[in-house]
PAVOBA-309095 format. One line per 10 residues: for each residue x, y, z of N, C-alpha, C. Coordinates in steps of 0.02 Angstrom, whole numbers. Atoms other than C-alpha are relative to their C-alpha. Layout:
N
X Y Z X Y Z X Y Z ~ ... .
This chain:
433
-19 61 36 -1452 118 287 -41 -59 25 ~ 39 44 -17 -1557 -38 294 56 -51 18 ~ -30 44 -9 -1479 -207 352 5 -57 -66 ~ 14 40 60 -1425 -337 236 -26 -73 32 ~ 14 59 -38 -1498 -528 274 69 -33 -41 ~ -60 58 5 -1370 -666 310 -1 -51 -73 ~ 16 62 71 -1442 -769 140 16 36 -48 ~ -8 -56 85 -1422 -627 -4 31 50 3 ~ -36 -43 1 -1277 -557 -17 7 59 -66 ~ -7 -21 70 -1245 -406 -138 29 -14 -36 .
-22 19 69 -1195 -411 -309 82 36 1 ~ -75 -10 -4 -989 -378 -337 -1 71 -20 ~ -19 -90 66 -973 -171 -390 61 -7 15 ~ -48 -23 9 -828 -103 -436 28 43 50 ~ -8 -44 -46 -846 34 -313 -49 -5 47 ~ 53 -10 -52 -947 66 -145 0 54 33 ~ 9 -47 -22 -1026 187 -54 3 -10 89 ~ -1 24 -61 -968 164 125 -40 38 38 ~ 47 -34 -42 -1077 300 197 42 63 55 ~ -57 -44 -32 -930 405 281 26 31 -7 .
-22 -75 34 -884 575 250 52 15 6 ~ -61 -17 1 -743 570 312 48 -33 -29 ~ -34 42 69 -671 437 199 1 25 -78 ~ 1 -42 88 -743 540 47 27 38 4 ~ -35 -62 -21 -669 680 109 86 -7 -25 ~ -54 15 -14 -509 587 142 14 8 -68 ~ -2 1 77 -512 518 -37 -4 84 -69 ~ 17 -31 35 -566 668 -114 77 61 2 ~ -75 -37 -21 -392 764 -24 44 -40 -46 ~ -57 34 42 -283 626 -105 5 24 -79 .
18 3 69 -354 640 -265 16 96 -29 ~ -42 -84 4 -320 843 -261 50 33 -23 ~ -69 -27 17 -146 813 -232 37 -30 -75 ~ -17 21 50 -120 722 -390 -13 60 -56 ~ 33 -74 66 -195 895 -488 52 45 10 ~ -59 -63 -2 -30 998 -410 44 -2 -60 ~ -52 -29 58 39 1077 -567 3 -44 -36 ~ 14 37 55 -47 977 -681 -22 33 -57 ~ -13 -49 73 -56 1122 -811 60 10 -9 ~ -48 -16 23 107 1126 -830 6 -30 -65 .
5 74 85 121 965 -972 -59 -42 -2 ~ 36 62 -17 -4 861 -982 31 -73 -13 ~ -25 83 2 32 664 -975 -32 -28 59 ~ 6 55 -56 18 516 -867 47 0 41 ~ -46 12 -30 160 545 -749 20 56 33 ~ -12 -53 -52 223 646 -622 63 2 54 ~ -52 18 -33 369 686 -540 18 34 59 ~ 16 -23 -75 382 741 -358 92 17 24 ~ -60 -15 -18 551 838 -294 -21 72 45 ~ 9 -99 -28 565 1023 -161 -18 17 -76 .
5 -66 33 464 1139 -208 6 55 -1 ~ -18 -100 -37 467 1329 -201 -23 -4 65 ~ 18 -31 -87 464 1408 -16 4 -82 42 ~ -6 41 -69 509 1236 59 -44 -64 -2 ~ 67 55 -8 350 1144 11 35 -75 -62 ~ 10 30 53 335 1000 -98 -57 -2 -69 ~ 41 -16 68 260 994 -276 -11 -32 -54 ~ 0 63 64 204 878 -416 -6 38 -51 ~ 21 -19 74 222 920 -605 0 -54 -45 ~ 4 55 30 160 815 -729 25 16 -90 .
-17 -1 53 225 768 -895 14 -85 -20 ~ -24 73 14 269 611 -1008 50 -6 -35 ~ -74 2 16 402 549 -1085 7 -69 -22 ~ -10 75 14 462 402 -1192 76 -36 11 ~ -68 23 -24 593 270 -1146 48 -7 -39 ~ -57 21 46 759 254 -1203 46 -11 53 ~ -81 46 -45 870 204 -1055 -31 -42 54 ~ 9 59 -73 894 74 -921 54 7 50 ~ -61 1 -53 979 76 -750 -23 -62 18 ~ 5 54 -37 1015 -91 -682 -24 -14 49 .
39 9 -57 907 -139 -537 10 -55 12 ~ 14 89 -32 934 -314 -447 21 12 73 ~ -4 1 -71 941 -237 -271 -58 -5 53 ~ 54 -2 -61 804 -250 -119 -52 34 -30 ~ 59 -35 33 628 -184 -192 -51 -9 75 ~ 63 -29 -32 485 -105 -63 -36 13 -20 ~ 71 -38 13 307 -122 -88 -41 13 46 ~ 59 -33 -42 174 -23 17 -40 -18 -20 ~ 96 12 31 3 -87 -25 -30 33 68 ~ 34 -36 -41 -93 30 87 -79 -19 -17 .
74 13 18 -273 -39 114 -47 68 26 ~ 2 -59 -2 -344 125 94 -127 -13 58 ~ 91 29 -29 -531 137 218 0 -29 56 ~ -7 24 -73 -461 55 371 -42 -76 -2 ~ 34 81 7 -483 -138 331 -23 -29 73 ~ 36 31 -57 -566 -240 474 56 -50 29 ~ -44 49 -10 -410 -343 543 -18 -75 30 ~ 40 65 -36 -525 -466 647 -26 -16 -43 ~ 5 24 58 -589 -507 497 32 -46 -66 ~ -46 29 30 -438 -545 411 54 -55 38 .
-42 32 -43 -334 -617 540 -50 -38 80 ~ 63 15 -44 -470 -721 653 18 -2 76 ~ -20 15 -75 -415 -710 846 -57 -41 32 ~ 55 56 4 -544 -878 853 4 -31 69 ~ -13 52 -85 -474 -931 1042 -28 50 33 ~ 27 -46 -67 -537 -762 1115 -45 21 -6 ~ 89 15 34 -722 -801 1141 -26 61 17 ~ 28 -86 4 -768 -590 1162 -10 8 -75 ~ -3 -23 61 -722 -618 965 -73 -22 -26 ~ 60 6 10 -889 -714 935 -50 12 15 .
45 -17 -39 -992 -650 1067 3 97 -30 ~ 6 -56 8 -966 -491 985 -6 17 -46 ~ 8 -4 101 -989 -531 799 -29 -49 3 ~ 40 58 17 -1139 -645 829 -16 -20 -91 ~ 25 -5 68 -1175 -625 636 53 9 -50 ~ -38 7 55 -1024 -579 541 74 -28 23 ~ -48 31 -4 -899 -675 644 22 -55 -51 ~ -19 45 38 -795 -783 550 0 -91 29 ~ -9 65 -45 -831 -984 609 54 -17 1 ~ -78 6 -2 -667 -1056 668 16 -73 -60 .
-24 51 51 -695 -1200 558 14 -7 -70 ~ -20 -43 54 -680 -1092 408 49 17 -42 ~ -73 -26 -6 -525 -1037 454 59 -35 -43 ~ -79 29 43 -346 -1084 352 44 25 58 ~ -72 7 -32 -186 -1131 421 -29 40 81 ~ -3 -44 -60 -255 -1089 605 59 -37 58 ~ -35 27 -59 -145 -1103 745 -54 20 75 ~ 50 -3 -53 -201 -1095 932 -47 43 22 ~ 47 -63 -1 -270 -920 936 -14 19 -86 ~ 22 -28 55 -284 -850 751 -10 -64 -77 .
16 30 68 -326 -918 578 -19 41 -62 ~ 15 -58 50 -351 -827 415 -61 -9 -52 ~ 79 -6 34 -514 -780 329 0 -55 -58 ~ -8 43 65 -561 -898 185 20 -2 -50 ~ 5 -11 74 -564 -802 53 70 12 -7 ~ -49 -20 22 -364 -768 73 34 -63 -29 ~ -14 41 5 -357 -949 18 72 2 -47 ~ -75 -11 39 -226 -905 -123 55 30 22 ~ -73 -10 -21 -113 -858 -11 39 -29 60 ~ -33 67 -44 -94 -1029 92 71 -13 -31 .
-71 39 25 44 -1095 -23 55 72 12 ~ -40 -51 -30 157 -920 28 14 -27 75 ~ 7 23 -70 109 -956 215 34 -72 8 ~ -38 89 -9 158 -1144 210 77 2 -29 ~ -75 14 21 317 -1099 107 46 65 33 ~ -21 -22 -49 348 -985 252 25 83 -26 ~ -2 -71 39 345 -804 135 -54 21 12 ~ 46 -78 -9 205 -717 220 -20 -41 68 ~ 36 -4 -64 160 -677 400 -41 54 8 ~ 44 -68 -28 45 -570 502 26 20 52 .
-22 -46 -86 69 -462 643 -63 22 26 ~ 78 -18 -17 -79 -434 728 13 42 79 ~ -13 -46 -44 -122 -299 864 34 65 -22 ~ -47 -60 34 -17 -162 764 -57 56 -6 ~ 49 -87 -1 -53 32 740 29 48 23 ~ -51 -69 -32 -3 195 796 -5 -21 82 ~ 5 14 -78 30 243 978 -46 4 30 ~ 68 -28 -26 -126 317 1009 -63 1 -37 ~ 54 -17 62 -300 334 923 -22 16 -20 ~ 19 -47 46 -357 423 780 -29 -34 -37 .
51 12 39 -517 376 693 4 52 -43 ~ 26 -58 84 -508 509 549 32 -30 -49 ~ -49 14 43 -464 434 393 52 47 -21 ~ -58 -66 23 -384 610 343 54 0 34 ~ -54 -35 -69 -292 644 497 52 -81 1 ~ -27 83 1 -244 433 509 42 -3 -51 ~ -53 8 54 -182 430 351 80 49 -16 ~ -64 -59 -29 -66 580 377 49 -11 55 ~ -39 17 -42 -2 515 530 32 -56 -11 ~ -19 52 -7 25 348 511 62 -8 -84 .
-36 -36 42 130 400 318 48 35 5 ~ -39 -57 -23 214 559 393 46 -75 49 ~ -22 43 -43 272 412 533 49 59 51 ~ -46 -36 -42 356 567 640 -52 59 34 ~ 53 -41 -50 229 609 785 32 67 40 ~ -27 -50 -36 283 781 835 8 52 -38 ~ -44 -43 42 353 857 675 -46 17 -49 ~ 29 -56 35 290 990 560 40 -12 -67 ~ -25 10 80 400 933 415 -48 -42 -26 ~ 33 69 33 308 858 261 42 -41 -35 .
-71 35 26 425 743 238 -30 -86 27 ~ 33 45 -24 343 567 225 65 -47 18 ~ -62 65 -32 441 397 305 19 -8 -82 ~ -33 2 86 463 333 109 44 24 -36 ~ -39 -65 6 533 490 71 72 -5 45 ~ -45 17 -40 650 470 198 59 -34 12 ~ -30 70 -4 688 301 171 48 10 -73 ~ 2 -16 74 722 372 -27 81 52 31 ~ -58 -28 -11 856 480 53 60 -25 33 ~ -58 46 -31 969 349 139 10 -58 -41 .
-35 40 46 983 235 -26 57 37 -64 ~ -58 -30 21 1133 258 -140 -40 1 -92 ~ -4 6 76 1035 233 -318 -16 46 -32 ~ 5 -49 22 1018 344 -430 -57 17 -81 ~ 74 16 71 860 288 -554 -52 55 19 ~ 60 -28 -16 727 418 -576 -70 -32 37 ~ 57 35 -10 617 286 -540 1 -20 86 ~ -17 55 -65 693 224 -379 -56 12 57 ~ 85 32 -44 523 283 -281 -63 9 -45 ~ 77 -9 37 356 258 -401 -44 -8 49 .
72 -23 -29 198 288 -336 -36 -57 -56 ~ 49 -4 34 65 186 -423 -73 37 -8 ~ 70 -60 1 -112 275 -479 14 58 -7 ~ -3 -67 12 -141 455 -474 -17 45 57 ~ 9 -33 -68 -126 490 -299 75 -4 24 ~ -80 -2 -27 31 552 -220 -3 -3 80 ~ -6 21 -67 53 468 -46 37 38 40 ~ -37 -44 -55 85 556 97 83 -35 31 ~ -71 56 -6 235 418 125 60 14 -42 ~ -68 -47 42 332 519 -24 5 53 -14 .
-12 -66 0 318 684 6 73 -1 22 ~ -87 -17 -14 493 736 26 21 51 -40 ~ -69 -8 50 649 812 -17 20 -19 -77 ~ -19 58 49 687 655 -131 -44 18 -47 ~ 62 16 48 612 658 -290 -46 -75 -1 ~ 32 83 16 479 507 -329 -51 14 -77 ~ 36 5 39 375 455 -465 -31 -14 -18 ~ 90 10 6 189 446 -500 -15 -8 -53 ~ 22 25 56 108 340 -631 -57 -42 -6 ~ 57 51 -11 -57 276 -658 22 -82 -32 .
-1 70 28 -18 126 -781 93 5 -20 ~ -95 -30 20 177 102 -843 -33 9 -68 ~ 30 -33 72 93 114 -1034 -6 51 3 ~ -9 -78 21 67 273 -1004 33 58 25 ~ -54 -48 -10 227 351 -960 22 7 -61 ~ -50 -38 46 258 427 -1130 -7 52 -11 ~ -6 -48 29 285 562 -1227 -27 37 -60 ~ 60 -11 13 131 649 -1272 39 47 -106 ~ -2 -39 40 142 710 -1465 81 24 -32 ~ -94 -1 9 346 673 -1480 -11 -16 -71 .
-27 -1 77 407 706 -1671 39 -66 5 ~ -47 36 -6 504 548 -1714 85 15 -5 ~ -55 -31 -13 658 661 -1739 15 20 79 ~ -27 -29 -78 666 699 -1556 0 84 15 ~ -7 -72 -5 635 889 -1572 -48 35 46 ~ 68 -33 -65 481 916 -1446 46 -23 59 ~ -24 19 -76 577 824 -1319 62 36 29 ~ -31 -43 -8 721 909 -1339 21 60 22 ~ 14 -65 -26 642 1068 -1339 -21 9 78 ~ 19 -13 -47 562 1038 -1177 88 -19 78 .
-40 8 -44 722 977 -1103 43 65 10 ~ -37 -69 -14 815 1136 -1156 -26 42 38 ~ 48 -57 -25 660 1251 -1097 18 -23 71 ~ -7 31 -69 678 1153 -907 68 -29 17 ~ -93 6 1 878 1168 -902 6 36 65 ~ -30 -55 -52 871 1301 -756 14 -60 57 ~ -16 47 -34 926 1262 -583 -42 2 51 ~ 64 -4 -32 759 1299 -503 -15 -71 41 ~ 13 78 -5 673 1161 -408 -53 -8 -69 ~ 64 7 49 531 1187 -532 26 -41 -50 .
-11 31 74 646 1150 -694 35 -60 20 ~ -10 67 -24 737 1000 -575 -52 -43 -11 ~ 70 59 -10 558 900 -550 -45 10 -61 ~ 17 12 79 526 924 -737 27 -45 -26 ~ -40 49 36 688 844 -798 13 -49 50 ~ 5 47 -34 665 727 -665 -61 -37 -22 ~ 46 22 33 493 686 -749 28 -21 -53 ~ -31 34 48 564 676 -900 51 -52 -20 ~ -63 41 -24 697 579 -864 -12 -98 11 ~ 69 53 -22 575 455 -786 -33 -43 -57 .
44 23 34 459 435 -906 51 -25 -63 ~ -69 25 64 639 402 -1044 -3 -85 27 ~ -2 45 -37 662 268 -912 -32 -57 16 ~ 58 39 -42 501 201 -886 -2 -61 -76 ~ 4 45 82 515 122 -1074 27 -71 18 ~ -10 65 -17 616 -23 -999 -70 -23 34 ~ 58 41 -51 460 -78 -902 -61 17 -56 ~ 35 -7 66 348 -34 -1055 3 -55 -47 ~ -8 47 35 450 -168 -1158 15 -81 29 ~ 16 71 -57 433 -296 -1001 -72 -19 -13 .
85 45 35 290 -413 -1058 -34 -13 65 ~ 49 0 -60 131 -424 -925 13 -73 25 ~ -1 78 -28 94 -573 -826 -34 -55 -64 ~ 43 47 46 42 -718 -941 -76 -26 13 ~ 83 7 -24 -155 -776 -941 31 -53 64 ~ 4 34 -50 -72 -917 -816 21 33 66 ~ -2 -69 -41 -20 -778 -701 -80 20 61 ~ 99 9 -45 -238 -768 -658 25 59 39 ~ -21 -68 -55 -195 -579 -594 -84 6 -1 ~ 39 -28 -3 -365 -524 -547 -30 64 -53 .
19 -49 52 -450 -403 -684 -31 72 34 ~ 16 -41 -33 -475 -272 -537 51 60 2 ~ -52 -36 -20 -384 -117 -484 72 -23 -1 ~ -57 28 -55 -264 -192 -367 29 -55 -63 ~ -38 65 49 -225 -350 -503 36 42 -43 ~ -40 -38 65 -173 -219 -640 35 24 30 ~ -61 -52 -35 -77 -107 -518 66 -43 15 ~ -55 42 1 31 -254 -470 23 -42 -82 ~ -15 18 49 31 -311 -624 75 30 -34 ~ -22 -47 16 113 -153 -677 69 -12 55 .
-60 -22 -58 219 -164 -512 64 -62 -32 ~ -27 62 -2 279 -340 -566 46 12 -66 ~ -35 -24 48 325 -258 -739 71 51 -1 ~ -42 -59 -13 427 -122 -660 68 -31 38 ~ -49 46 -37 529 -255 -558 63 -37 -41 ~ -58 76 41 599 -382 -693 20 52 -37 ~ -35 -43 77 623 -228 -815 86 22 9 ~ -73 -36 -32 787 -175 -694 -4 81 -10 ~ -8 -77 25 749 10 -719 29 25 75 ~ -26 -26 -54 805 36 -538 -57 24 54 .
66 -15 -56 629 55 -417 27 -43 47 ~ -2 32 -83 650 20 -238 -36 2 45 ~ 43 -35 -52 522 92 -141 -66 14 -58 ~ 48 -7 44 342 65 -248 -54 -32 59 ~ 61 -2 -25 173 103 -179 -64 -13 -34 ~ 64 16 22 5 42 -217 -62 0 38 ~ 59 1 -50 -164 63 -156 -77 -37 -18 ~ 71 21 0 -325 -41 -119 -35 19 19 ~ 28 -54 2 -464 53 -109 -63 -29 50 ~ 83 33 -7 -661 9 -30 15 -27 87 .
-17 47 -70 -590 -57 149 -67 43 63 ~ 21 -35 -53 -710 63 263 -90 -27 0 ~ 62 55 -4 -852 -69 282 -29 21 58 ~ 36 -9 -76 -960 26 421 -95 -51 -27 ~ 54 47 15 -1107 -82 308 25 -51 -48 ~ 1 47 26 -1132 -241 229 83 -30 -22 ~ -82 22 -16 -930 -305 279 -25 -70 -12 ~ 18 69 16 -1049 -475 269 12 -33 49 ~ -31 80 -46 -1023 -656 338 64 -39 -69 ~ -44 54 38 -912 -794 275 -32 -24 -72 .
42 23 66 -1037 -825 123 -25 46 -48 ~ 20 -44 54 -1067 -641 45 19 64 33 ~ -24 -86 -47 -1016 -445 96 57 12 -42 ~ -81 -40 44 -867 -321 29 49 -38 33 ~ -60 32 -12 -746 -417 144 19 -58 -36 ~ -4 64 34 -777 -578 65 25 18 -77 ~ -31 -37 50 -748 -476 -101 77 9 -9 ~ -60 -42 -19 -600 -365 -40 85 -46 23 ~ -41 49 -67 -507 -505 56 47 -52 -63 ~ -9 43 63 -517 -612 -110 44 25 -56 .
-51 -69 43 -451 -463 -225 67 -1 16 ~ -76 -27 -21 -310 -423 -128 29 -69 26 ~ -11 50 6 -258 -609 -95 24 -56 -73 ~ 28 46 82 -288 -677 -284 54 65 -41 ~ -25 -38 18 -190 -534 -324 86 6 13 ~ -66 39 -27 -40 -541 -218 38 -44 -20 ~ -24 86 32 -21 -727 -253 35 24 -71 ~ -43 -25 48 -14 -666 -424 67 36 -17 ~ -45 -50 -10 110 -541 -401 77 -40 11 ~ -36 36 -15 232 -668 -326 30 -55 -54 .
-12 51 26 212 -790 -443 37 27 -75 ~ -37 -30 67 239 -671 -600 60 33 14 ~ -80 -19 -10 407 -619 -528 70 -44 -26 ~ -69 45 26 491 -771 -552 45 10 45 ~ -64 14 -34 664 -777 -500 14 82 46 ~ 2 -57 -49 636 -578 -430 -35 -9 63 ~ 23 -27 -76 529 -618 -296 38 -2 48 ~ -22 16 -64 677 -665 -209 51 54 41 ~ -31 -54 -16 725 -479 -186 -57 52 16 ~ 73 -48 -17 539 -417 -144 -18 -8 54 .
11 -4 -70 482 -376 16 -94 17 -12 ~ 52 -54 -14 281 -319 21 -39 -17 63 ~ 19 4 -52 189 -260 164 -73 37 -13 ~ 80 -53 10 2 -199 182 -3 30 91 ~ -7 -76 -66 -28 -48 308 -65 8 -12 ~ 52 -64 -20 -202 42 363 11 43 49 ~ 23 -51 -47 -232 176 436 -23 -1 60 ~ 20 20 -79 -320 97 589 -52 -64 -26 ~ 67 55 2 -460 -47 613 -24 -3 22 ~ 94 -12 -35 -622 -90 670 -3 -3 64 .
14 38 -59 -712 -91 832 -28 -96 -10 ~ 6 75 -28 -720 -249 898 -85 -24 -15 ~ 52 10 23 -899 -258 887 -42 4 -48 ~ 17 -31 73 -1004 -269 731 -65 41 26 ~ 84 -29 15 -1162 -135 703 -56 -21 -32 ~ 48 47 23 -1320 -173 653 -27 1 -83 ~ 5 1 69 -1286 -155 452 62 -55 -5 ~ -38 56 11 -1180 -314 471 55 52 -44 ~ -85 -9 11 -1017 -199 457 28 32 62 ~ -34 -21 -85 -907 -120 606 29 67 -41 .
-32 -66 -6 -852 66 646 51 16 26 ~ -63 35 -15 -691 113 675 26 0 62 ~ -38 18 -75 -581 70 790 65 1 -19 ~ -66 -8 -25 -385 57 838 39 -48 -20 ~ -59 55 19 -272 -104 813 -20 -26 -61 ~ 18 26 66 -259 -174 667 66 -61 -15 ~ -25 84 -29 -180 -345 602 58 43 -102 ~ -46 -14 65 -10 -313 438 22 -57 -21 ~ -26 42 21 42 -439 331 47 16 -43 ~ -54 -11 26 226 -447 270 9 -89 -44 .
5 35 79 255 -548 95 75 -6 -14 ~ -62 3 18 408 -605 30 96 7 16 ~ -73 20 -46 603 -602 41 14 35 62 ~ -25 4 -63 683 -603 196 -52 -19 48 ~ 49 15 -35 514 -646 291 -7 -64 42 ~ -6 78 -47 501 -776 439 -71 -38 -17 ~ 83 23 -18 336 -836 386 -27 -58 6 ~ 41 98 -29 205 -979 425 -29 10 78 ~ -13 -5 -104 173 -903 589 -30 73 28 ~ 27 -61 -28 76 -753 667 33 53 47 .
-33 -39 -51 173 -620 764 -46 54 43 ~ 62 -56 -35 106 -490 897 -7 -47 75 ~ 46 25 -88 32 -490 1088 -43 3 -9 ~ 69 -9 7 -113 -518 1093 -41 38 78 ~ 17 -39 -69 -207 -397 1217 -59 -22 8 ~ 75 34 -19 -384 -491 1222 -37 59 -26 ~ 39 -42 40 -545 -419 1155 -38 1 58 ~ 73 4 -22 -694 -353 1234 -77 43 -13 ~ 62 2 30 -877 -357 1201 -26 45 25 ~ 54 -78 -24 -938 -165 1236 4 30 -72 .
13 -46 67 -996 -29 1118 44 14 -36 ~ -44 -40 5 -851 61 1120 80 -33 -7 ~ -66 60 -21 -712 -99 1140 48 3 -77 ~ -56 -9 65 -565 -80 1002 54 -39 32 ~ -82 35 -2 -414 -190 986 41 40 18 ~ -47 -51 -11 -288 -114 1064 57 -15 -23 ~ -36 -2 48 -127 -87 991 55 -23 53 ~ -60 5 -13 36 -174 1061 47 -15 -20 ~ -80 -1 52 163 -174 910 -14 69 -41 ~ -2 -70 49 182 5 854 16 -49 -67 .
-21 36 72 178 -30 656 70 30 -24 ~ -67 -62 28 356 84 648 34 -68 -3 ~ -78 71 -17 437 -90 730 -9 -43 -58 ~ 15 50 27 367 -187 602 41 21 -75 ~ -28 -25 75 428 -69 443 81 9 19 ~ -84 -4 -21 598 -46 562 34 -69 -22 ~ -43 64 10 644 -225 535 -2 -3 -76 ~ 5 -15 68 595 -206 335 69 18 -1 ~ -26 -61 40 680 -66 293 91 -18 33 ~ -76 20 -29 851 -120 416 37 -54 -24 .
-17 56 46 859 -290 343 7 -16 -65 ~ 23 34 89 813 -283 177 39 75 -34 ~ -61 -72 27 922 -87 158 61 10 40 ~ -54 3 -49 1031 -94 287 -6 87 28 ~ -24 -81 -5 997 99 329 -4 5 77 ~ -24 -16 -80 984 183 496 -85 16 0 ~ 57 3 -14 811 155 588 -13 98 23 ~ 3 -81 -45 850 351 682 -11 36 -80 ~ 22 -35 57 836 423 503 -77 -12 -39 ~ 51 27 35 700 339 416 -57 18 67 .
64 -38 -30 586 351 590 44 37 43 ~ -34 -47 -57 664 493 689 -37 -14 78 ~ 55 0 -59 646 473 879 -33 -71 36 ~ 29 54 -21 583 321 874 48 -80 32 ~ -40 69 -35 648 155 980 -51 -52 -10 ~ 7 55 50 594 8 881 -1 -72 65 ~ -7 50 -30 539 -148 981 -1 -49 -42 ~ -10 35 31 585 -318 927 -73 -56 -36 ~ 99 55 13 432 -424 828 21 -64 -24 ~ -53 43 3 572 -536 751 -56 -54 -95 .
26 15 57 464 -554 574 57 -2 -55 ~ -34 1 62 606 -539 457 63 -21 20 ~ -61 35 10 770 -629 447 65 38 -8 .
């Protein structure tokens, strides 16, 4: 790979080629599991419940709406920045001078910085999501991550998802979390896209959808006689013919959020991935169909080149996206945001030091930002363990990210932390209310 110069930054793609096999790799596994027992129906939708011998199993099918379950309780979103985002990047630790002496070139200047306090400040480009920060609905946590470190996106993403270091069940936290609520909406865990997160493998059924438009019902007679038929044909008490009429069921369901109108042009959702996915998420919220637990993913985060400076690079991109997006997200809720919680998760983050394609390789701690109700925000949480300027130097991690989803998921569901993370003893970070 050649270097990029500090004056000419590239042009915006859609997609990038980070150079890392084990990210394509990663990606290329996700994308797999979205193909399980996708000859069964075809459609846009997919519904996830036990499968034979113990495992779990996706079958896809569509389905058009005709009912609504009331929803106006606690809603969970995952935005998983998929690539292992750069957290020093996003979250500037600008008082601890190893951070500039070690990113002569794509450090961020501190005068740059928004809303900084004595040690951190936040990248520029998250500018649209000052007015959150000032109205005290989004913090960071910085220093977060697993216990230990795992550079593989494959293996990272599996662990840090699964959230139960020890255990051989595939049984993701989400999943988990999906089995200690009382509702009873097919919908109550969606997936966005066409990747089924290791975070809802389970027991529980969930439900996978690239767009909500296209949860219907491929080639339905207006008499109702295809749908019918397929409901009678998938009557047994199999899991197979369960996580059919759990698809179907779904996709009946999904029609309330179908006849929920998008964000308006003043809305300004981003025309990217991530803007439509929330878009979609924001549709699935006000419709009341009953979702509690909805995942989404941003994609491009594994910047080992051209991550940039403050004036051009994928972060300056990426940072902007998922910021401009967010905002949106909040704002097209309306009177729901005040039952939305969202949090963004990676897999791990960079070394401390940048390489010489003005991007960084990975590394260990990483920095989470929590969005919306119940949230203490305006204010940075975390220890900070200091940085330092060697090859090999990675943030180290001193807020497991379990404590951070423990206070979520306890406050905002009231469930039991020993279920959701087994095992685990939860220290206090004191982010949520």
């Amino acid at each position: 790979m050649t270097s990029q110069s500090p004056t000419s930054g590239p042009t915006t793609p859609t997609t990038r080629a980070c150079g890392c096999p084990d990210y394509d790799e990663a990606r290329l596994a996700l994308s797999r599991r979205s193909l399980l027992g996708g000859t069964l129906l075809a459609g846009g939708a997919v519904a996830l419940g036990p499968g034979l011998g113990g495992t779990t199993r996706a079958y896809a099918v569509t389905g058009s709406a005709q009912s609504r379950l009331a929803g106006t309780g606690s809603v969970l979103v995952l935005l998983s920045l998929r690539g292992a985002a750069d957290g020093l990047s996003l979250v500037v630790p600008h008082a601890d001078p190893n951070y500039y002496a070690a990113r002569p070139r794509i450090g961020i200047p501190q005068a740059s910085l928004l809303v900084p306090d004595a040690m951190f400040g936040l990248h520029p480009a998250l500018a649209p999501l000052v007015p959150m920060w000032n109205a005290g609905t989004l913090a960071a946590v910085h220093a977060t991550g697993m216990a230990t470190p795992n550079r593989s996106h494959f293996a990272a993403m599996e662990a840090i998802e699964d959230a139960a270091p020890g255990s051989t069940a595939r049984n993701g936290w989400l999943n988990r979390l999906l089995g200690q609520l009382p509702g009873a909406s097919p919908l109550q865990g969606t997936a966005m896209g066409n990747q089924i997160p290791t975070s809802l493998f389970g027991a529980e059924p969930a439900f996978v959808v690239p767009r909500v438009d296209s949860a219907k019902v491929a080639g339905t007679e207006e008499d109702g006689r295809r749908l019918a038929s397929l409901k009678h044909a998938w009557q047994g008490s199999g899991p197979m013919s369960k996580a059919v009429r759990d698809a179907i069921e779904g996709a009946e369901t999904f029609g309330a959020a179908r006849d929920t109108a998008a964000g308006t042009p003043a809305t300004a959702y981003p025309g990217s991935s991530l803007g439509k996915a929330l878009s979609d998420v924001s549709r699935i919220v006000r419709s009341g169909v009953g979702a509690e637990v909805i995942t989404v993913d941003q994609g491009d985060w594994d910047m080992h080149t051209d991550l940039g400076t403050v004036d051009w690079g994928d972060m300056r991109r990426n940072a902007g996206d998922l910021a401009s997006s967010i905002a949106a997200f909040f704002t097209d809720l309306g009177p729901d945001a005040s039952r939305v919680t969202l949090v963004t998760l990676s897999e791990f983050g960079r070394r401390v030091k940048e390489n010489d394609n003005y991007g960084t390789d990975h590394g260990f701690g990483n920095v989470m930002f929590v969005a919306g109700a119940g949230v203490k925000g305006g204010k940075y949480y975390g220890s900070w363990p200091g940085l330092q300027n060697t090859l090999d130097g990675d943030l180290l991690v001193t807020t497991d990210y379990r404590s951070v989803l423990t206070e979520v998921v306890t406050r905002r569901f009231g469930v039991s932390v020993a279920q959701v993370f087994p095992g685990f003893a939860p220290q206090s970070v004191g982010v949520m209310a």
